[in-house]
C-alpha positions in Angstrom: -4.9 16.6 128.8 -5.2 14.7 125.2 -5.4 11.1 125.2 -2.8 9.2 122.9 -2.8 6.0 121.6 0.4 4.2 122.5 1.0 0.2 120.2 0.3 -1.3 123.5 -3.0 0.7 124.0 -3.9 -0.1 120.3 -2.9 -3.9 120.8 -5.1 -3.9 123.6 -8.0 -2.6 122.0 -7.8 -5.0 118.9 -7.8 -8.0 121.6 -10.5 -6.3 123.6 -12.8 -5.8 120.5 -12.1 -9.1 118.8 -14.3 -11.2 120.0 -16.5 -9.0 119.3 -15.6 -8.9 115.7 -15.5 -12.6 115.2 -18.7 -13.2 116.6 -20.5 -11.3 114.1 -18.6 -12.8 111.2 -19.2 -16.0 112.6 -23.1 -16.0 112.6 -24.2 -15.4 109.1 -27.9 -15.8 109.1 -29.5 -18.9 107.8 -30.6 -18.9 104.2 -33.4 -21.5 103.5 -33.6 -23.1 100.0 -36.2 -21.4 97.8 -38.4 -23.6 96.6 -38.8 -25.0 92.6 -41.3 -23.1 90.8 -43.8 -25.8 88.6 -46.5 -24.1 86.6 -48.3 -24.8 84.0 -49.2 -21.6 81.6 -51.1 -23.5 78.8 -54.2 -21.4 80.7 -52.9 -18.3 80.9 -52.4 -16.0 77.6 -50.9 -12.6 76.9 -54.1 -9.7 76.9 -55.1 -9.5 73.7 -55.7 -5.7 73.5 -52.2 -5.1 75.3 -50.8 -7.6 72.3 -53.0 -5.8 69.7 -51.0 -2.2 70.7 -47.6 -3.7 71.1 -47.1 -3.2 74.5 -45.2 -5.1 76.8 -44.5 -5.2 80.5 -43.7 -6.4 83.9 -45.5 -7.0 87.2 -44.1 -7.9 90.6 -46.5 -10.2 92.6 -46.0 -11.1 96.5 -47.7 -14.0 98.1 -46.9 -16.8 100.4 -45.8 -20.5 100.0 -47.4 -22.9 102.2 -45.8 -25.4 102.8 -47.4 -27.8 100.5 -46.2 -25.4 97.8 -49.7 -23.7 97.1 -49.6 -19.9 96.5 -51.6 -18.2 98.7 -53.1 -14.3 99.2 -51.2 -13.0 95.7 -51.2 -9.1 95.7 -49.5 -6.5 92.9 -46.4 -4.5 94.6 -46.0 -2.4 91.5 -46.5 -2.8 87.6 -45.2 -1.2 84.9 -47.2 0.3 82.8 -49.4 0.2 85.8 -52.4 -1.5 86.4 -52.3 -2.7 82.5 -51.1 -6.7 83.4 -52.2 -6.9 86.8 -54.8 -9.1 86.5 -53.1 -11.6 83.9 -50.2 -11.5 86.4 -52.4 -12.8 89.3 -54.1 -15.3 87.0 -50.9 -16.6 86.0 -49.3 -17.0 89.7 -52.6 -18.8 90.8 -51.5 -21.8 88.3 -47.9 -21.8 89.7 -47.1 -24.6 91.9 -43.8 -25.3 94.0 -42.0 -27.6 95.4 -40.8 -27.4 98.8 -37.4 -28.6 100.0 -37.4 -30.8 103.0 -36.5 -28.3 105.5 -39.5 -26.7 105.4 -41.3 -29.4 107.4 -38.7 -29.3 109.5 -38.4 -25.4 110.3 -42.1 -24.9 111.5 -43.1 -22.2 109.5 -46.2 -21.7 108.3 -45.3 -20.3 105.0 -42.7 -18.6 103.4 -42.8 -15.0 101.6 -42.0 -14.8 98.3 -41.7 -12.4 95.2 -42.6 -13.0 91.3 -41.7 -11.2 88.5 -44.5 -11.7 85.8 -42.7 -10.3 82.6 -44.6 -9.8 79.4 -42.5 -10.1 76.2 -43.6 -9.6 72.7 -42.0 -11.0 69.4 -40.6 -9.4 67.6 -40.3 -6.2 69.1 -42.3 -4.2 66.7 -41.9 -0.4 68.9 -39.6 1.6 67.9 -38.0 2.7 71.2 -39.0 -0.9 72.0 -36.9 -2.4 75.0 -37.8 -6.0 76.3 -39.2 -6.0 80.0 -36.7 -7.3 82.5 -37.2 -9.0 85.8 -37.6 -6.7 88.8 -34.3 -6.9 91.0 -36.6 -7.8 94.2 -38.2 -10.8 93.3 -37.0 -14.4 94.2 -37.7 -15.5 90.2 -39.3 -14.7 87.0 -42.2 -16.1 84.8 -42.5 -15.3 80.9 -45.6 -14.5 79.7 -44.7 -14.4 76.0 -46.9 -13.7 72.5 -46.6 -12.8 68.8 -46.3 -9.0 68.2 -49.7 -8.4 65.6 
C-alpha cells in the first residue's frame, strides 16, 4: 500500500515541522565586533632583494588577540610565493596593535583568533605579466607593505 499525501496531511506536517523551522532562523549565532587594527609600519620595510627582482606577494598570518589587543603566537598559514615574505610578514604583525571593543571584557575569553593578510605591493608594476597581490579571502583584514619598484 503507497502512502499519499492528502492537504490536510501536508498542513499538518508544515505545523508539525515549524517550530522547528523558526527556531533555527531565530538563533543566528553571535558575531563579536572585530577589533581596530593600530600599527605602526615606520619599522618594518619591503625586503630589499625581493624589491630588487620586482616581485611582489602576499602572506596570510594567524595569531590571537588578547584582550588587551597584543598579538600573540603569529604563525604563516600559507604565502605566495612561498616562504619568500614570511619573515617580513611576522615582523610586521608583531608591531600591530588593536583595539578591543568593550565586550570583550565582558565575554570572558581569553583571546580571540584572528587572520592577517600581509600584502606586498610594488610601484609601479614593472613585470610584465605583473598583477598586484590581493588580500586572501580568509583573513579578518589586510596590511600593505608597499615600496618603489627599482
Amino acid at each position: 500500500m503507497k502512502a499519499r499525501l492528502t492537504t490536510v496531511g501536508a498542513v499538518l506536517l508544515t505545523v508539525l515541522l515549524s517550530p522547528f523551522m523558526l527556531s533555527a532562523q531565530e538563533a543566528p549565532p553571535a558575531k563579536r565586533a572585530l577589533p581596530q587594527l593600530n600599527v605602526d609600519l615606520s619599522s618594518v620595510t619591503y625586503p630589499s632583494a625581493l624589491q630588487r627582482q620586482g616581485v611582489q606577494g602576499r602572506v596570510l598570518v594567524a595569531f590571537t588577540i588578547t584582550k588587551r589587543g597584543k598579538v600573540n603566537d603569529p604563525v604563516v598559514v600559507s604565502s605566495e610565493p612561498a616562504g619568500e615574505f614570511d619573515s617580513a610578514a611576522i615582523r610586521a604583525v608583531k608591531q600591530v596593535h588593536f583595539t578591543v571593543p568593550d565586550d570583550w571584557e565582558a565575554s570572558g575569553d581569553s583571546a580571540y583568533q584572528y587572520q592577517l593578510s600581509v600584502l606586498f605591493k610594488l610601484s609601479p608594476c614593472v613585470a610584465p605579466d605583473c598583477v598586484a597581490p590581493k588580500p586572501h579571502d580568509s583573513a579578518d583584514d589586510f596590511l600593505v607593505i608597499a615600496a618603489q619598484a627599482k
